[in-house]
Steps between C-alpha positions, in 0.01 A plus 500: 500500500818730517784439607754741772866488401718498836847549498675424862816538629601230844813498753593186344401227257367273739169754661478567086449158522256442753348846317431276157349196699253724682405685215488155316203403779340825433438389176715751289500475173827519408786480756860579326847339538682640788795755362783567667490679816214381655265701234145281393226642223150352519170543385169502666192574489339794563273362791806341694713833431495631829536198668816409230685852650374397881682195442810599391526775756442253762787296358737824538484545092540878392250513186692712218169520286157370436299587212 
C-alpha cells in the first residue's frame, strides 16, 4: 500500500478545515497541520486518490500538487 502526497491550497483556514476532517473520514493516512493561508498536505492511499482530489475540489480547494 502506497501512499499519494497532496498538497492543497483553500480560500481560508476554515474549508482547509472541513478539507482535513473529510479526508480524515476517508481514511487518509496522514492528514498534516494546517499552515498558514489556508494550505493542508495529506496522504492517501492510492485507491481513495481520486476521490481525495474530488473532495477537495468540491470543497472549492485548488490542489497545488499530488504525487
Amino acid at each position: 500500500m502506497s501512499g499519494i502526497q497532496i498538497k492543497a491550497a483553500f480560500v481560508n483556514d476554515s474549508t482547509a478545515h472541513e478539507a482535513a476532517r473529510k479526508l480524515q473520514a476517508l481514511r487518509a493516512l496522514e492528514v498534516g497541520e494546517l499552515q498558514q493561508g489556508g494550505m493542508l498536505t495529506a496522504t492517501v492511499d492510492d485507491s481513495v486518490a481520486d476521490r481525495a482530489r474530488y473532495l477537495i475540489q468540491q470543497i472549492g480547494g485548488n490542489i497545488e500538487s499530488m504525487e
